[in-house]
N, C-alpha and C positions, 0 to 999 in steps of 0.2 A: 504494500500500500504506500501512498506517495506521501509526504509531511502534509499537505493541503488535506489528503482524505482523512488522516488524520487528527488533523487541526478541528477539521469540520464533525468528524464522530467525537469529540471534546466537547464541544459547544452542543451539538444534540444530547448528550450523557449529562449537561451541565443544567440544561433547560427539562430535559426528560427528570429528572432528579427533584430538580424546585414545584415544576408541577405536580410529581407524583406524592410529595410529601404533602402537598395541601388538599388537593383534589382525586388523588389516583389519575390515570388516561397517560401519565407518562410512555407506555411502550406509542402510543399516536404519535411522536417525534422517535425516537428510539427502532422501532422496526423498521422502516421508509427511510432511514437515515443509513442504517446497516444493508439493506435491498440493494440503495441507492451506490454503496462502496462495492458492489459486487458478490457478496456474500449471498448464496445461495437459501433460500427459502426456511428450508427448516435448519441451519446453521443458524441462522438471523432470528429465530423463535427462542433460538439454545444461548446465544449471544445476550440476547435481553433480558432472557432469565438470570442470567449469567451476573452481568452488569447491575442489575435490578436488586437484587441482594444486597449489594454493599450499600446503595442507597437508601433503601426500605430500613436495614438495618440502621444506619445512623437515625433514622428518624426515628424512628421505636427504640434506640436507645435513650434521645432526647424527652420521648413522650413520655417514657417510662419516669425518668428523674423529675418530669414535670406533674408528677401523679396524675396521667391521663391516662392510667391502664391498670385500676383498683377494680374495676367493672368482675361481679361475682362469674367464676367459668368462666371466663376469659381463657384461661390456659387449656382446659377443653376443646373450645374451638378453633386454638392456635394447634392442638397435637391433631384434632380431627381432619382439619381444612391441609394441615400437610400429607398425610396420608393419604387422604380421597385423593391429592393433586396427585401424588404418583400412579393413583389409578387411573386417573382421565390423560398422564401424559403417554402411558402404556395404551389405553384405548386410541388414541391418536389414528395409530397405527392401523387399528382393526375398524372402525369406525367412519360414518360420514359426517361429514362439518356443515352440509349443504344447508340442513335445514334451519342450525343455528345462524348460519350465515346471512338466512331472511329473516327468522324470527327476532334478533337480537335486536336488530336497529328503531326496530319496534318497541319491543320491552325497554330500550334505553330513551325512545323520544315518552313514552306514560313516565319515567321518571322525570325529565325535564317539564314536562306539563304541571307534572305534581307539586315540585318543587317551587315549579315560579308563581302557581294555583295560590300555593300557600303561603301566605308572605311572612308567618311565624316559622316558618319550616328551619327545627331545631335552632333558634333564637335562643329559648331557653330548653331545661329539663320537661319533658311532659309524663304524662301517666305510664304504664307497663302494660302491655296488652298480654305477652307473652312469659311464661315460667323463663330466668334465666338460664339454665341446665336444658328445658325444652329448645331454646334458642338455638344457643350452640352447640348443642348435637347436629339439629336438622339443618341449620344453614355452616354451619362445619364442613361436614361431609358435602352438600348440595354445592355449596361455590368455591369451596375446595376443589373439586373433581371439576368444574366448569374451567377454574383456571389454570388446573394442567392441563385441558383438553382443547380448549380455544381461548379463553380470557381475555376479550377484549367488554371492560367496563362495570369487571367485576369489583372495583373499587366503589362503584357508582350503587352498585346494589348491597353490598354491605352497609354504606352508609347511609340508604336509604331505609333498609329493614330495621338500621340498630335505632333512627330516629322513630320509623312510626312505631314500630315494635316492641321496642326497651324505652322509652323516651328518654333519651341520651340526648344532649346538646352535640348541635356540629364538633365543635373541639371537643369532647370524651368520644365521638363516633371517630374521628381522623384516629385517636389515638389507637382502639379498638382494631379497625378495619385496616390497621398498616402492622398488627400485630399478628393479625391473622396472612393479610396477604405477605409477608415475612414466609411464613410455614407454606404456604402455596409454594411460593417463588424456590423455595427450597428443597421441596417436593419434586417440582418438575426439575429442576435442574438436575438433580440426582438421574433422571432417566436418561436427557438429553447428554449428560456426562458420558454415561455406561454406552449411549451410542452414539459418542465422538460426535454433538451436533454443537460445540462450543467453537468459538474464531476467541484465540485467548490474547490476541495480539489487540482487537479490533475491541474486544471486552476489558480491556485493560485500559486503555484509551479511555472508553465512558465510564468506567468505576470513576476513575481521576475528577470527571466531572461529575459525575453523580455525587461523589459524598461533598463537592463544596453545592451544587447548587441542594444537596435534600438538606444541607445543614441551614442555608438562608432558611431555603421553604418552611422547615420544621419551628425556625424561629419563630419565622410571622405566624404563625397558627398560633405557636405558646403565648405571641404578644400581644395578637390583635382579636383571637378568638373567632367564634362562629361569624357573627358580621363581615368580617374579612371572606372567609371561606366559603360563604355563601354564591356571592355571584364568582367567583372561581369552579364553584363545583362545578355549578347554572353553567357557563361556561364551555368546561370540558365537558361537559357530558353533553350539550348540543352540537359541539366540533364533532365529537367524537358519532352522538349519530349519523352525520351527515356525511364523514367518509364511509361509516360503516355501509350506510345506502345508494352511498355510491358504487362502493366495490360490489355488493348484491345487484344492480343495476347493469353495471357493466362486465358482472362474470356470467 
């Protein structure tokens, strides 16, 4: 790879990192950035996963010292949701993506609906619809195994179900949802390892940038709170629909 390709999977690993600490959608800069160096298909899945750890992790070590991760079973759905991912990143394989390929962009535009619908949407703490132990079991394993299998915007439904669900404030959800997709990310990686699908050259690059921009990103969430991260989420997760329906569109 040339210093410029380089230079530039920096600055995507820098930007992927800061987004994903506030909002998740990070692999949306991150995969298209690795595609774009050449790196083949599923290497560029293995790569993000790759890269994506080191910056998930700074930020969940941040969240943690900032006590945004007391939440009861927490650590339930951080062992469940890694395990299902090694399922879903083995299903891969044996599996078709097609139909999550339409249905998602979908299920991601009713979250942007909801979210902008509701203009208290995790502002503050609200009521508990769901047992916590109930919680993280079921969506553990459920978007665990979605984001070794495809995962694009599984950030976006964690933090959607821990708000209506658990009524958790945006900032205890980022902390939550970046604990659990930690254990994902670590999950698939483990498989894409075992089958040589990592670029450690191309992953090394955007770790560099991932742990400075998820160290800002992680900041402003501990400084500025849900308000902040609100139209950031709002944000990514309508970008993110709209490539998503476009690649459905155009495949």
């Amino acid at each position: 790879m040339s210093l410029l390709t380089l230079a530039l999977l920096f600055l995507a690993g820098f930007a992927g990192g800061f987004i994903d600490a506030i909002a998740g959608g990070g692999g949306l800069i991150a995969v298209p950035a690795l595609l774009a160096s050449g790196v083949p298909p599923q290497v560029a899945l293995g790569t993000n996963k790759f890269q994506a750890c080191f910056g998930t992790g700074i930020a969940v070590w941040r969240y943690a010292r900032a006590g945004l991760m007391k939440t009861p079973c927490l650590w339930l759905a951080v062992v469940l949701s890694g395990l299902a991912s090694m399922g879903g990143a083995i299903a891969v394989s044996v599996l078709s993506k097609e139909v999550l390929k339409q249905l998602i962009p979908w299920m991601l535009a009713a979250v942007a609906v909801y979210t902008a619908l509701n203009r208290h949407f995790g502002i503050h703490t609200g009521p508990r619809r769901m047992p916590w132990l109930t919680f993280a079991i079921l969506f553990g394993i459920a978007l665990g195994f979605y984001d070794g299998f495809f995962g694009p915007g599984v950030g976006s439904f964690w933090t959607v179900a821990l708000v209506a669900l658990l009524g958790l404030d945006l900032r205890s959800a980022t902390g939550y949802t970046k604990a659990a997709n930690l254990a994902s990310n670590v999950g698939a990686l483990a498989i894409f390892l075992v089958n040589g699908s990592v670029h450690f050259v191309a992953g090394g690059v955007m770790i560099a940038g991932q742990l400075l921009g998820a160290r800002l990103g992680s900041g402003m969430v501990i400084k500025r709170g849900a308000a902040f991260i609100r139209p950031v989420f709002l944000t990514v997760v309508f970008v993110m629909t709209l490539k998503l329906l476009w690649d459905a569109w155009r495949g």
